[in-house]
N, C-alpha and C positions, 0 to 999 in steps of 0.2 A: 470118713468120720471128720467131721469139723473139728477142728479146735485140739484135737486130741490125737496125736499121731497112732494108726492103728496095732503098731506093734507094741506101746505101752497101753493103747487104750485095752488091749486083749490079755495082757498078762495079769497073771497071779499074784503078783508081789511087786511093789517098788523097790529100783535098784539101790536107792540110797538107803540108810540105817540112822535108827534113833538108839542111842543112850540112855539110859536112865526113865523117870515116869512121867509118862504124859496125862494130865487132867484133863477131859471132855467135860465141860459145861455145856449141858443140857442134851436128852436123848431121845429126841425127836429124831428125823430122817435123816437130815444133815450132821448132828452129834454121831449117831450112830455108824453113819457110814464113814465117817473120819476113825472111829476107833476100830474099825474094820482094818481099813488102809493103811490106819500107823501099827496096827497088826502084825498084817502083810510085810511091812517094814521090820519089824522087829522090837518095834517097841512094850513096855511095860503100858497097860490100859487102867487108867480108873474113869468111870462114865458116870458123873453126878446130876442131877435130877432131884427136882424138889418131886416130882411124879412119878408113876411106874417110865419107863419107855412106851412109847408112842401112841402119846396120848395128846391133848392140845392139837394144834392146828395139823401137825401128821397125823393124826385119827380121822379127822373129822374134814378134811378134803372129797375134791370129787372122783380123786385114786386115779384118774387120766396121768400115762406119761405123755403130757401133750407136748411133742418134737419141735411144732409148729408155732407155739406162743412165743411170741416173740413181738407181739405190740403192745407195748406198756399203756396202760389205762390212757394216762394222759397224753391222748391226743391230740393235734392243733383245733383250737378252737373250743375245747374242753370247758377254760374258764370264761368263757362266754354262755357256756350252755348250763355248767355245774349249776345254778342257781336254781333252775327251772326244774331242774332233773329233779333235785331234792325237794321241789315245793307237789313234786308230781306223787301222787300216793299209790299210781299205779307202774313208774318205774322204779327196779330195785336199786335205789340210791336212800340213804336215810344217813339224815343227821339230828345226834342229841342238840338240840339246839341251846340248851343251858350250855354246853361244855365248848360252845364255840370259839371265845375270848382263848381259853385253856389252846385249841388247838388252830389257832389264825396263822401265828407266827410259820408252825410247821405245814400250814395248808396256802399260803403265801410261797414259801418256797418249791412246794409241791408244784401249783399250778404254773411257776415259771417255767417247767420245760414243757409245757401244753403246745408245744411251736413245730415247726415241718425238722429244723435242724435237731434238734433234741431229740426227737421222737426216734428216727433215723438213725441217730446216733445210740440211742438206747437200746433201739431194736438191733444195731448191728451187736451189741455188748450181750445180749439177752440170749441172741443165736448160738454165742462159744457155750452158752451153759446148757443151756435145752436141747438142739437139735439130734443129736444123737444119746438121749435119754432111756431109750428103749435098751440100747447096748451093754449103755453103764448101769443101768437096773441088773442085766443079765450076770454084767461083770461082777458084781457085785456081791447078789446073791446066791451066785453059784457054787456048788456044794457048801449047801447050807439049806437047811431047812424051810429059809424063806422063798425059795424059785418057786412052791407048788402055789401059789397067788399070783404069779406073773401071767397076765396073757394079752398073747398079740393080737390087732386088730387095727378095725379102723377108728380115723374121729371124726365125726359127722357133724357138718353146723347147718340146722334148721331155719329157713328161709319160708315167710310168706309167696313170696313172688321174685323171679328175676330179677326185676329192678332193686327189689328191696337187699339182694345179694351184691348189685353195681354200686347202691350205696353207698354199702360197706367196701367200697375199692379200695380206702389208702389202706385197711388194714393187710387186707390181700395182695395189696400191691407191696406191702412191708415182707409177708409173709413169701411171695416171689420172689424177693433179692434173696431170702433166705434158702433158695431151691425147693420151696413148697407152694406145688400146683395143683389145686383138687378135679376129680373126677367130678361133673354137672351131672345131675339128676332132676328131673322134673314130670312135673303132670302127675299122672295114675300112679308111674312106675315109684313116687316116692312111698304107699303104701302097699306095695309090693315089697319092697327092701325094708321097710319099716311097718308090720299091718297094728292099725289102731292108733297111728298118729291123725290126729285133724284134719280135714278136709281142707284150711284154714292153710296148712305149711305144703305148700305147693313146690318150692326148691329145696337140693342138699347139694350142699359142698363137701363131696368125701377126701378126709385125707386118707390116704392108704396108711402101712407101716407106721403106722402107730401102736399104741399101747394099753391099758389099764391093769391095775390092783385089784383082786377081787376082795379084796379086805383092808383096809392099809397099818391100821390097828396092829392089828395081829401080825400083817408082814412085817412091821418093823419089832415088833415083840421077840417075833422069831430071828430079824437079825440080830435084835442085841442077847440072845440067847446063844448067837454063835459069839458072840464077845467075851461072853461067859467061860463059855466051851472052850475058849484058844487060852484062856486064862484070864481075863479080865475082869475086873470087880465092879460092879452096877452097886453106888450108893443113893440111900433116899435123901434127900439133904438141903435144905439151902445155902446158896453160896452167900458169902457176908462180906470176902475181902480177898487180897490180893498181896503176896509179899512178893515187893519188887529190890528188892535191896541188892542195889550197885548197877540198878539199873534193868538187871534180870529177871524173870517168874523163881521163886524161890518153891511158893507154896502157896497153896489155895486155900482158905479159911472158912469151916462151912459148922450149921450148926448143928455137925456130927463131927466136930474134929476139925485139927489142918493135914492138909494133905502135903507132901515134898511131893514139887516135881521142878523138870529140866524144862519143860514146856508146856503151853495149857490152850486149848482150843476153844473159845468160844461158841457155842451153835447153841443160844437159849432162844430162838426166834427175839418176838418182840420185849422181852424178858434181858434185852442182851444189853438194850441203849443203860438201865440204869449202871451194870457192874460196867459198862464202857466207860462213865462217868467216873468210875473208882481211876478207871486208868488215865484219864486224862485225856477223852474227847466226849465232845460233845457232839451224841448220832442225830441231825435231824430223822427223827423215827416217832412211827405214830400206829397208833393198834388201828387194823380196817377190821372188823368184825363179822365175819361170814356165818352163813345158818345151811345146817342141811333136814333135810325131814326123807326120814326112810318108810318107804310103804312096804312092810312085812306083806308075804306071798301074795305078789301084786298080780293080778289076771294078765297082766301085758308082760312078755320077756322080749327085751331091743335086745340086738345081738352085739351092740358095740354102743363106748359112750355117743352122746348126742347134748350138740350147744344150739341150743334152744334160743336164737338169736333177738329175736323179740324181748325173751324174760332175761335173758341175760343169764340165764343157769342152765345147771351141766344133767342132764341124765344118766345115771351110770347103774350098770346090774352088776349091782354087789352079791356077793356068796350069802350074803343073810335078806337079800329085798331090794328093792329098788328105789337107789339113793337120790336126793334131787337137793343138790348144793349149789347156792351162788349170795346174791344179797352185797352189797357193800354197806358197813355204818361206822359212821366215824361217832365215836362217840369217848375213849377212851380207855383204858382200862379199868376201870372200878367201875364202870357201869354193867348191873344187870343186865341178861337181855332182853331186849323188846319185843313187844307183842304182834308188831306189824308186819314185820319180814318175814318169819314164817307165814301168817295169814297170805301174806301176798305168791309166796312160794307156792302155797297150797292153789290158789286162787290162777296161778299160772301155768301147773301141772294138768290142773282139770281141766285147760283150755286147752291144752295140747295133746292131750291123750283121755280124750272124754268117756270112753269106756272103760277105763281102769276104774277096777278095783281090787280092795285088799284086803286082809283080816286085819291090821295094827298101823300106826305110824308112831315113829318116834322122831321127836325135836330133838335138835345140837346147835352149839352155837361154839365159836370158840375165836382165836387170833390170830389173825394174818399180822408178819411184820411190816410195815409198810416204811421202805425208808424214802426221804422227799423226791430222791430222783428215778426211781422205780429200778434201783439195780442192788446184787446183793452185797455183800463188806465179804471179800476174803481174800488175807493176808495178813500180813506180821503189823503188829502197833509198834511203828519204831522198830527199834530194836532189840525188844523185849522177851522173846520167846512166847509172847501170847500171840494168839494166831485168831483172828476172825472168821467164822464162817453162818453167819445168820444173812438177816432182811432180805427174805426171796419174795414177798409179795404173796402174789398168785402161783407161782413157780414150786413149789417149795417139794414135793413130790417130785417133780419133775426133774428139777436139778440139786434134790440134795444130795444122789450120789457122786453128782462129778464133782461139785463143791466139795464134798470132803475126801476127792482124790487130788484134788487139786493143793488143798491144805495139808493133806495128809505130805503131799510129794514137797512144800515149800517149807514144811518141818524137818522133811529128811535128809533136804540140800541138794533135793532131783528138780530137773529139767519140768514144772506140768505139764507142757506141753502145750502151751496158751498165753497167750500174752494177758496177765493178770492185773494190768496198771489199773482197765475202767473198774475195779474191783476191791481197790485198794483201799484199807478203811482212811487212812491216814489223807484220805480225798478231804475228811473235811474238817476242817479249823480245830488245830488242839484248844483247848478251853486255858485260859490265864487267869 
């Protein structure tokens, strides 16, 4: 197990102990599995949520525990291409283009680490959080009602051609430092393993030992349902403020009430840069906008997700139809969603799987947190007893369990097991 010594990544309970009441801000994958672990711990749970639990961007992912992600978007060469990409209407990249001015500053920073050092560097940071996803899923949700939506598998990324797989080498070759080598598949045999994909995708790269969510919705409804169960209180609520008096989290101010507590967890995704601002930094963090479209009783059942290399989205057979999430749009957060990316979704599924069909589809749209350097914030702000654990990106299924075992254990004054520095929120400029 990377990153994670096996003997604490397999137990029950962290050795350290919390006092008094810890607040979870926000109960998506990451909130939720932190109030799991400071659980485990021993601590008093309140889990606030302006929404039910796992809803927003844990809903509506493509439910892959994908082990192997580990190359951040920005790759070298990225802000040389990104302009083209977005003027392309048939690659999934889309920008509001009103709302540019709005997000320069934080897409300026962004594309600075578009370089061979950075990228390397990220992907090494990205590896302690993902790679073994599958386990801390398992750890997780074990004895609890959420494990009957885990299953193991593989993850599969769809190739035209050979070559068109060599192309893609620095990301695999990112993905190789990280000890992830796939199985080659080519010619006939890829609709043999897969019947009813295109004649069109000629190669697959299989990872083995991988993962997916057959609902993610609901699996995370179900963990905060064990949050419930251990004693925990799930409030509906917006958070508004922060009492820091003498330096420390006193109590969280929300508009159902303030809550006391001895410590408070951040995990609201992209919802997290504003109350970060209460605290006194300022997150380069920007909404990426992701779409998925589910085709109800689709005539094709894939046995395992599939990354659809071309369109840039994920195939995955959900418990209710067959999901097909991906799209990037930077466009904001108050923006509705747009009309193109699902079209084009739709427009790229029927290219690769030409005989499907289904009785329904339904559109989603929701937020990825995107912060400028493509890694997530988790740890202590200062010395404050608030604890970080948002901005996963693409990640965010994948590694919200160990992210909030990881906060859960630097709450409770235990060892994580990981060196947490590239991690740290306090990476960037407190605001004067």
């Amino acid at each position: 197990m990377d990153g994670m010594n096996s003997a604490n990544a397999r137990g029950r309970a962290l050795t350290g102990n919390i006092s008094g009441t810890v607040v979870v801000v926000g109960a998506g994958i990451a909130g939720v599995s932190a109030a799991i672990w400071l659980q485990r711990a021993g601590a008093d749970v309140v889990l606030i949520d302006r929404k039910p639990p796992g809803e927003g961007a844990s809903f509506g992912n493509a439910g892959v525990l994908a082990a192997c992600s580990v190359a951040p978007v920005t790759g070298p060469g990225l802000a040389v291409r990104a302009p083209f990409l977005a003027l392309d209407p048939d690659f999934p990249l889309f920008v509001v283009w009103r709302k540019l001015p709005a997000i320069a500053p934080w897409l300026f920073r962004y594309m600075l680490n578009a370089n061979e050092g950075d990228t390397r560097r990220i992907a090494g940071a990205l590896t302690g959080i993902v790679s073994d996803t599958v386990q801390q899923h398992r750890d997780l949700a074990g004895n609890t009602g959420a494990q009957r939506w885990l299953e193991d598998s593989s993850y599969v990324f769809a190739y035209g051609s050979r070559r068109d797989f060599e192309n893609d080498r620095h990301v695999w070759s990112l993905r190789h430092v990280a000890g992830f080598v796939p199985e080659e598949i080519e010619g006939e045999a890829v609709r043999e393993l897969v019947p009813g994909m295109a004649p069109e995708i000629g190669f697959l790269a299989v990872m083995h030992d991988h993962g997916y969510v057959r609902n993610p919705g609901e699996y995370v409804k179900d963990l905060a349902k064990s949050v419930q169960g251990a004693g925990g209180r799930i409030v509906r609520a917006d958070v508004m403020d922060f009492d820091l008096s003498g330096g420390r989290i006193r109590s969280v101010g929300t508009s159902e009430g303030r809550f006391d507590c001895t410590t408070a967890i951040i995990a609201a995704g992209v919802w997290s840069g504003p109350l970060m601002r209460k605290l006194g930094l300022q997150i380069p963090i920007q909404s990426e906008r992701g779409y998925h479209i589910l085709y109800r009783n689709p005539s094709i059942r894939i046995p395992f997700p599939i990354m659809v290399s071309a369109g840039k989205f994920v195939a995955t057979p959900m418990d209710d139809g067959l999901r097909c999430a991906g799209v990037i749009e930077f466009g904001g957060l108050q923006e509705p969603p747009s009309a193109a990316p699902p079209t084009l979704i739709r427009k790229l599924v029927a290219k690769t799987f030409p005989d499907l069909t289904f009785d329904e589809v339904e559109e989603w749209s929701g937020h990825r947190p995107a912060p400028s350097d493509s890694l997530p914030l988790i740890g202590e702000i200062g010395k404050t007893r608030v604890f970080a654990a948002f901005g996963h990106h693409h990640i965010g299924l994948t590694g919200g369990p160990k992210t909030g075992r990881i906060v859960a254990a630097l709450a409770a004054g235990t060892d994580p097991g990981i060196n947490t520095a590239p991690y740290a929120p306090n990476r960037f400029r407190q605001r004067r």
